[in-house]
N, CA, C and O of each residue as an XYZ file, in Angstrom:
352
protein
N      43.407    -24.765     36.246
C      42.340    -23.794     36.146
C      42.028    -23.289     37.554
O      41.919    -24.186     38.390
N      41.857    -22.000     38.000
C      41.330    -21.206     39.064
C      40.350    -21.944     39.601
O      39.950    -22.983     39.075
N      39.851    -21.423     40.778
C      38.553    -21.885     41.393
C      37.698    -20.950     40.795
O      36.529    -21.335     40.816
N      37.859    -19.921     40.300
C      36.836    -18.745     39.799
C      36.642    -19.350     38.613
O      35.477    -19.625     38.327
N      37.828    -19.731     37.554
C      37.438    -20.315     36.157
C      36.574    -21.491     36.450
O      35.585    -21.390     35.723
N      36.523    -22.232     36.960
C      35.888    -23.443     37.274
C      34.688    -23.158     37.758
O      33.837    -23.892     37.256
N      34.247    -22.368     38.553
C      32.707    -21.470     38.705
C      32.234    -20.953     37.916
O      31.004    -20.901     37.922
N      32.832    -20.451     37.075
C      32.349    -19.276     35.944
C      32.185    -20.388     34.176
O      31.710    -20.143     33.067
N      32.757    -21.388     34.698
C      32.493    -22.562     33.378
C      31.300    -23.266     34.015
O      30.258    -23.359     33.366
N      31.398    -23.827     35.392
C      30.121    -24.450     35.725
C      28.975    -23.884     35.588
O      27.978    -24.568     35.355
N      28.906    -22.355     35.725
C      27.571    -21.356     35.772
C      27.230    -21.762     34.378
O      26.316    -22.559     34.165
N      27.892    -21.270     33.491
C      27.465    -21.655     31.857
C      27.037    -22.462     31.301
O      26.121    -22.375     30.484
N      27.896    -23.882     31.793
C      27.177    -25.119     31.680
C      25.927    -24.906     32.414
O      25.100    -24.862     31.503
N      25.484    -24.796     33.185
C      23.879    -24.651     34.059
C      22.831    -23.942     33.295
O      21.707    -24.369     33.031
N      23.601    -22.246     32.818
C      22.831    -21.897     31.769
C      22.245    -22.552     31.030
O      21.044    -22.811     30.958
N      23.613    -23.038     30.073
C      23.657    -23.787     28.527
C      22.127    -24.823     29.083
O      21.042    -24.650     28.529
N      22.278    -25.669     30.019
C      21.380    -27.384     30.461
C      19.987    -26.693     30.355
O      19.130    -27.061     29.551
N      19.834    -25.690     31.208
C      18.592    -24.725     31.254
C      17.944    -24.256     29.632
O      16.742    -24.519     29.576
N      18.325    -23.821     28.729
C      18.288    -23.451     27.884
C      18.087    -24.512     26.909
O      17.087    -24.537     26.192
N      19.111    -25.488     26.855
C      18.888    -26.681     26.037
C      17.642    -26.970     26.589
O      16.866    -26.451     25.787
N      16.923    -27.527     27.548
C      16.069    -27.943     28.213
C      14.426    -27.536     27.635
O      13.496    -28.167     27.134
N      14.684    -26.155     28.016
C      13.645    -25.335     27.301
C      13.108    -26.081     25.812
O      12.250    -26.810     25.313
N      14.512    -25.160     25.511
C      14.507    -25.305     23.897
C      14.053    -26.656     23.564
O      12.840    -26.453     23.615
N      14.166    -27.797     23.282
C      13.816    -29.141     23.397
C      13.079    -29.630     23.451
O      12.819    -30.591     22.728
N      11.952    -28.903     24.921
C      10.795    -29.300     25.460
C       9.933    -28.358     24.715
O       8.840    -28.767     24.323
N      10.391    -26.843     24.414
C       9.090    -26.123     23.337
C       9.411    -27.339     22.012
O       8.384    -27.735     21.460
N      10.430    -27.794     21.612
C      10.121    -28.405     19.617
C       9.461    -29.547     20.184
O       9.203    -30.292     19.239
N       9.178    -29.905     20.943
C       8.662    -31.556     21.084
C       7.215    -31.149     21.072
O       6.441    -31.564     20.209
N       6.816    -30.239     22.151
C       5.534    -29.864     22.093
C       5.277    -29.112     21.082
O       4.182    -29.500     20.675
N       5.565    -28.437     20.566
C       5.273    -27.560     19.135
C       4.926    -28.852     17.947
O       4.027    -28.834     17.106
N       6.006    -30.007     18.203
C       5.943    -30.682     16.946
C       4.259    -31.802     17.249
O       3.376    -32.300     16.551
N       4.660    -31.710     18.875
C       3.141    -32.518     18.948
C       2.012    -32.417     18.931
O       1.224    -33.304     18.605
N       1.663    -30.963     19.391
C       0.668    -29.921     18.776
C       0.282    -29.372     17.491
O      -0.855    -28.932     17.322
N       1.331    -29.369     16.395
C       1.311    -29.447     14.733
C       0.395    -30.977     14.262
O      -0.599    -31.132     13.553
N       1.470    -32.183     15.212
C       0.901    -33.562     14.536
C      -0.156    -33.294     14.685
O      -0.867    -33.206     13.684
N      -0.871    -32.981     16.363
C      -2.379    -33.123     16.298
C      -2.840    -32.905     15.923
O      -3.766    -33.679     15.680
N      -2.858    -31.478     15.310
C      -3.217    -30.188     14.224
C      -3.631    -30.850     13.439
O      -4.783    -31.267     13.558
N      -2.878    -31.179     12.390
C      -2.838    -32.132     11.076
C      -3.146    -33.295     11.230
O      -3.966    -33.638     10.378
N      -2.895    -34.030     11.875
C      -3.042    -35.427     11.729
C      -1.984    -36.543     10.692
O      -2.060    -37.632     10.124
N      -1.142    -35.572     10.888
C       0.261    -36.239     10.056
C       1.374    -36.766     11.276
O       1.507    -36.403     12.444
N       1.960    -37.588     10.612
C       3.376    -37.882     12.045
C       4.046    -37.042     12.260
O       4.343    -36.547     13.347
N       4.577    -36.604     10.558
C       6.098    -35.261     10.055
C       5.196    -34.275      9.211
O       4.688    -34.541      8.122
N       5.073    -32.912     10.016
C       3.839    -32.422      9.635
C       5.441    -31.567      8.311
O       6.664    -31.659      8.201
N       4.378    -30.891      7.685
C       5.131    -29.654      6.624
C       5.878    -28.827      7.267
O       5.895    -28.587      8.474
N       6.888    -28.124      5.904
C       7.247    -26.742      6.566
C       6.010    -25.672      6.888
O       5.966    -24.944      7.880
N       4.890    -25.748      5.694
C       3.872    -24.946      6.413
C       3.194    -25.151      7.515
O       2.646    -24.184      8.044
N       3.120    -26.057      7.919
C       2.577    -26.638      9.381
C       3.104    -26.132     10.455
O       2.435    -25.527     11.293
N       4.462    -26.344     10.548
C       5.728    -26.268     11.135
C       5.680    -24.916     11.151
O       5.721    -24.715     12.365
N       5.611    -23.639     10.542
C       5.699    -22.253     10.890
C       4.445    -21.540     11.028
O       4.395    -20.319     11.179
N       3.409    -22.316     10.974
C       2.048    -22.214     11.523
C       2.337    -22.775     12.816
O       1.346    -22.343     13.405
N       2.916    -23.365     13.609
C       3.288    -23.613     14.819
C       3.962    -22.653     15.788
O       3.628    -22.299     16.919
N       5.200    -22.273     14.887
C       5.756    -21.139     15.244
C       5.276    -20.174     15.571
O       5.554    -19.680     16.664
N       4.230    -19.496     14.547
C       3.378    -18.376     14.725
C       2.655    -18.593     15.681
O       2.745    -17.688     16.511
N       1.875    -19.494     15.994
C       0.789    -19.831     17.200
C       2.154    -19.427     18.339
O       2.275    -18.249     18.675
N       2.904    -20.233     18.753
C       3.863    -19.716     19.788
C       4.229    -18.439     20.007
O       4.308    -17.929     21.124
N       4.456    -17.905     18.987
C       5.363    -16.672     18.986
C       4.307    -15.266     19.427
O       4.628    -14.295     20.113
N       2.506    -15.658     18.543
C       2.154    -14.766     18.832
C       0.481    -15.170     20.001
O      -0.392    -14.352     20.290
N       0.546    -16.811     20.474
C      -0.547    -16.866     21.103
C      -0.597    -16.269     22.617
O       0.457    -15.679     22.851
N      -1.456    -16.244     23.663
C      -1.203    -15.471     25.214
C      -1.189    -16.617     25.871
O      -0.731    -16.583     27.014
N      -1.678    -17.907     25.332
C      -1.311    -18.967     26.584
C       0.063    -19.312     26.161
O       0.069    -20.536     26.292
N       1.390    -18.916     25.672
C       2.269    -18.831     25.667
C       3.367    -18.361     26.100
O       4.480    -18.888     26.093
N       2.818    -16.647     26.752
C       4.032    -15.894     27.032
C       4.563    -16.693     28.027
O       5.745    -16.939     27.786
N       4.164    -17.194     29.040
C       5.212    -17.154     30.233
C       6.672    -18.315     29.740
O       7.766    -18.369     30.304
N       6.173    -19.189     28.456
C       7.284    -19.626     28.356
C       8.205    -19.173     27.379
O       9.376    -19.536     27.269
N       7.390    -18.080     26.440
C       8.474    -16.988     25.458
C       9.220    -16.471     26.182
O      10.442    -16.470     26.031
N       8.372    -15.742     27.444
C       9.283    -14.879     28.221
C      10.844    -15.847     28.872
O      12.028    -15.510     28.899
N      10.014    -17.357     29.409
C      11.102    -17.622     30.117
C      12.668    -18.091     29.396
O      13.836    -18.016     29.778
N      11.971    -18.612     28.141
C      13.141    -19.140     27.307
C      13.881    -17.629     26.670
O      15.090    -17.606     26.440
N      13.143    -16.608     26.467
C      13.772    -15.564     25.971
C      14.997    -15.021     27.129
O      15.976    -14.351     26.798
N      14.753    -15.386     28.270
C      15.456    -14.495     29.629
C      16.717    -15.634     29.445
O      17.902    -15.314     29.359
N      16.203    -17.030     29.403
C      17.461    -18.037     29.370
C      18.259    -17.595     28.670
O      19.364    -17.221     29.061
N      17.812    -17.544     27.347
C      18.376    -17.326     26.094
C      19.647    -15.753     26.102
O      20.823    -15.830     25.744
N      19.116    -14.786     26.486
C      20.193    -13.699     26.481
C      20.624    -13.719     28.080
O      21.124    -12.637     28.388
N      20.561    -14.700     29.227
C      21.619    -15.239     30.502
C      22.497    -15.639     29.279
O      23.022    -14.539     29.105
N      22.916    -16.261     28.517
C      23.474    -17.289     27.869
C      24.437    -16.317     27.314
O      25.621    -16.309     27.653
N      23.759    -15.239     26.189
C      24.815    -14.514     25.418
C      25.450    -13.327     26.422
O      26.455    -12.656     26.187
N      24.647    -13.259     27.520
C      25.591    -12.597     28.641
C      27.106    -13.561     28.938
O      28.288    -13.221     28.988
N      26.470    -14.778     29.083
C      27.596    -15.458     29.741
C      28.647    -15.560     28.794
O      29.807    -15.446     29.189
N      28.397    -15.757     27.598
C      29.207    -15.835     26.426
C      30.306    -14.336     26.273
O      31.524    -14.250     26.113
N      29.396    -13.455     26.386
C      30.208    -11.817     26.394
C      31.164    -12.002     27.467
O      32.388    -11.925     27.361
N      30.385    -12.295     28.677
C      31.546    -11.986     29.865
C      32.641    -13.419     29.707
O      33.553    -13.535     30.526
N      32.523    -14.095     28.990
C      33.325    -15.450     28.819
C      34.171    -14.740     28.094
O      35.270    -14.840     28.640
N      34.252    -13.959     26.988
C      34.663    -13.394     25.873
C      35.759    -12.120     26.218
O      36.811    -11.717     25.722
N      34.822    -11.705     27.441
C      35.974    -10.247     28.011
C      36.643    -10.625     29.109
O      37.375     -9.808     29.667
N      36.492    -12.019     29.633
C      37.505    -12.562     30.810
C      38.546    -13.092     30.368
O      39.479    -13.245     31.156
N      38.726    -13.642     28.608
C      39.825    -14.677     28.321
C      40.501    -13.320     27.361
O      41.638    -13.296     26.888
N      39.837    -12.638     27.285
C      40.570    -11.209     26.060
C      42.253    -11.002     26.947
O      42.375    -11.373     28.114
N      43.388    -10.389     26.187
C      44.704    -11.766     26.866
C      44.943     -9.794     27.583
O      45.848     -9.530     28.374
Protein backbone atom coordinates (compact mmCIF):
# COMPACT_ATOMS: atom_id res chain seq x y z
CA UNK A 1 0.00 0.00 0.00
CA UNK A 2 1.25 3.73 -0.88
CA UNK A 3 2.15 6.15 1.75
CA UNK A 4 -0.88 8.26 0.44
CA UNK A 5 -3.22 5.01 0.77
CA UNK A 6 -2.08 4.57 4.22
CA UNK A 7 -2.89 8.40 5.09
CA UNK A 8 -6.02 8.51 3.42
CA UNK A 9 -7.16 5.04 5.43
CA UNK A 10 -5.71 6.49 8.67
CA UNK A 11 -7.73 9.91 8.14
CA UNK A 12 -10.99 7.73 7.99
CA UNK A 13 -10.26 5.66 10.69
CA UNK A 14 -9.89 9.12 12.84
CA UNK A 15 -13.09 10.23 11.28
CA UNK A 16 -14.90 6.87 11.74
CA UNK A 17 -13.26 6.99 16.12
CA UNK A 18 -14.63 10.68 16.15
CA UNK A 19 -17.98 9.87 15.04
CA UNK A 20 -18.32 6.54 16.79
CA UNK A 21 -17.41 8.55 19.86
CA UNK A 22 -20.03 11.10 19.48
CA UNK A 23 -22.52 8.82 18.50
CA UNK A 24 -22.14 6.58 21.71
CA UNK A 25 -21.73 9.33 24.09
CA UNK A 26 -25.21 11.17 22.69
CA UNK A 27 -27.21 7.20 23.24
CA UNK A 28 -25.73 6.87 26.69
CA UNK A 29 -26.79 10.27 27.68
CA UNK A 30 -30.07 10.29 25.84
CA UNK A 31 -30.70 6.82 27.42
CA UNK A 32 -29.75 8.37 30.87
CA UNK A 33 -31.77 11.32 30.63
CA UNK A 34 -35.03 9.11 29.39
CA UNK A 35 -34.18 6.70 32.65
CA UNK A 36 -34.32 9.81 34.74
CA UNK A 37 -37.29 11.02 32.93
CA UNK A 38 -39.21 7.94 33.74
CA UNK A 39 -37.80 6.36 36.36
CA UNK A 40 -37.47 3.05 34.53
CA UNK A 41 -33.91 1.27 33.86
CA UNK A 42 -35.11 0.26 29.88
CA UNK A 43 -37.31 3.11 29.29
CA UNK A 44 -40.06 2.49 26.06
CA UNK A 45 -40.00 3.03 22.50
CA UNK A 46 -42.18 6.02 23.45
CA UNK A 47 -39.77 7.30 25.89
CA UNK A 48 -36.97 6.61 23.69
CA UNK A 49 -38.36 8.99 20.75
CA UNK A 50 -39.49 11.47 23.26
CA UNK A 51 -35.75 11.62 23.81
CA UNK A 52 -34.99 11.94 20.39
CA UNK A 53 -37.30 14.76 19.92
CA UNK A 54 -35.97 16.67 23.00
CA UNK A 55 -32.43 16.31 21.14
CA UNK A 56 -33.31 16.90 17.82
CA UNK A 57 -35.45 19.87 18.57
CA UNK A 58 -34.15 21.34 22.18
CA UNK A 59 -31.39 24.75 22.07
CA UNK A 60 -29.27 23.37 24.84
CA UNK A 61 -28.46 20.89 22.23
CA UNK A 62 -27.36 22.40 19.05
CA UNK A 63 -23.76 22.62 19.53
CA UNK A 64 -23.68 18.89 19.73
CA UNK A 65 -26.35 18.31 16.67
CA UNK A 66 -24.27 20.60 14.90
CA UNK A 67 -21.05 18.84 15.89
CA UNK A 68 -22.05 15.23 15.30
CA UNK A 69 -23.93 16.37 12.12
CA UNK A 70 -20.39 17.98 10.61
CA UNK A 71 -18.67 14.48 11.82
CA UNK A 72 -21.22 12.66 10.31
CA UNK A 73 -21.12 14.06 6.49
CA UNK A 74 -16.64 14.39 7.10
CA UNK A 75 -17.42 10.65 7.05
CA UNK A 76 -19.68 10.30 3.84
CA UNK A 77 -17.17 12.73 2.28
CA UNK A 78 -14.51 10.37 3.14
CA UNK A 79 -16.46 7.46 1.96
CA UNK A 80 -17.20 9.34 -1.65
CA UNK A 81 -13.62 10.29 -2.04
CA UNK A 82 -12.68 6.56 -0.83
CA UNK A 83 -15.16 5.50 -3.56
CA UNK A 84 -13.67 7.81 -6.51
CA UNK A 85 -9.95 6.96 -5.53
CA UNK A 86 -10.38 2.99 -5.83
CA UNK A 87 -12.95 3.51 -9.12
CA UNK A 88 -10.23 1.18 -11.41
Amino acid sequence: MSVSGIVFLSLGGLIFAAWAFQMFALLFAMRRRVAARTGRMFPGVGDSLAGWREFLTAPEHRVTRRRLGLTTLALFAWIALNALALRP
